[in-house]
N, C-alpha and C positions, 0 to 999 in steps of 0.2 A: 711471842705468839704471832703465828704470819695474820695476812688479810683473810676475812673472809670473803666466799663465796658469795655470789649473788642466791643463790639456792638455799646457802646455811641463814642467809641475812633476809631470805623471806619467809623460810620454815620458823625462825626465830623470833619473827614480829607475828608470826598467827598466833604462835603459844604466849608472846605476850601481852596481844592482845583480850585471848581467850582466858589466860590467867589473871587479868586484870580486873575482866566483869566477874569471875571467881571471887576474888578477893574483896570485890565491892559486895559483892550477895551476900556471901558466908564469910567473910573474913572475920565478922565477930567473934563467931563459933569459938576460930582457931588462937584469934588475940582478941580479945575483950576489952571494946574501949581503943583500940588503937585505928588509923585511917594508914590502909598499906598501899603503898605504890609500889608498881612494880618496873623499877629504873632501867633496865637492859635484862635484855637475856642474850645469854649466846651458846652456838651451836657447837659439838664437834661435827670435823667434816663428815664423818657417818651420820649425821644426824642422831646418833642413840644418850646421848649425853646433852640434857640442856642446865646450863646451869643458870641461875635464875635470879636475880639481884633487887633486894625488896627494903624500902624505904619505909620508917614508921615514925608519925607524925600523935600526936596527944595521950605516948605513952612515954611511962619512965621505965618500963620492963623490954625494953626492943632488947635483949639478950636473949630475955626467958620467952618469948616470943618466938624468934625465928626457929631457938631450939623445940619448942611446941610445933612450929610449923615442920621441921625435919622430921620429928617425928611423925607426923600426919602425911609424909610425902608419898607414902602408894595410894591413899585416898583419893589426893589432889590429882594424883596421877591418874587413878582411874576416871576421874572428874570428868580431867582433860580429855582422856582417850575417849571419852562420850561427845565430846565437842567438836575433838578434831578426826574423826575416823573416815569422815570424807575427804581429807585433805592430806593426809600422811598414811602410809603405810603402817610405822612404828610408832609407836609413840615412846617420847625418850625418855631416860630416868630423867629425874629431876634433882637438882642438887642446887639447895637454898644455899644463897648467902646475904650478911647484912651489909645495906649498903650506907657509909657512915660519911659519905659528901658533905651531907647538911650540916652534920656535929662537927665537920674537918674547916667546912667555911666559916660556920660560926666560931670556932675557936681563931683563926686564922685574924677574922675581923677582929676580935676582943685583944689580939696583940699589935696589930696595927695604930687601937684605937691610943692603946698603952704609949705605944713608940710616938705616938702621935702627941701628947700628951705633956711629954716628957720635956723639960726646957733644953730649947740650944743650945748649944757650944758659943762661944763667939770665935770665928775664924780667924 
């Protein structure tokens, strides 16, 4: 994937920012009990494609979650296109995905912790 635009990387931060207080408002609605962030979004260079990268914290369902959340995504979207209609032309589809950084550190750290652990060798 090349660099983005300065235009894909500012259209990109309105929607995540605009999807962000979304998520804070109503995100219950869509996952009940979970706190969502919304980690990156990124543009295609037409702008009509954002895909959307969401983080879920004080739940054990972030699977059955995001896929709740795809399925709600012309909702969000029409949300959106209420939010941003001053600021874009289109508004793009949306396309969730989960973002599992926190699960890949914390596991990451738990084999460290192991390796760590472990008695030496004598050299």
């Amino acid at each position: 994937m090349g660099t983005e635009s300065k235009r894909q990387q500012r259209f990109a931060g309105v929607i995540q920012q605009d999807l962000a207080e979304m998520f804070q408002r109503e995100g219950n609605s869509w996952a009940p009990g979970a706190f969502i962030t919304v980690t990156r979004v990124r543009v295609t260079p037409d702008l009509a494609i954002a895909r959307v990268y969401l983080s879920f914290l004080n739940t054990k369902t972030a699977k059955a979650d995001i896929d709740n959340i795809k399925s709600k995504s012309n909702e969000i979207r029409y949300k959106l296109g209420t939010r941003i209609k001053n600021q874009a032309r289109i508004v793009p589809q949306l396309e969730f995905f989960l973002d599992d950084t926190n699960e890949y550190v914390e596991h990451m750290d738990k084999i460290f912790d192991e390796i760590s652990k472990e008695p030496r060798q004598p050299e």
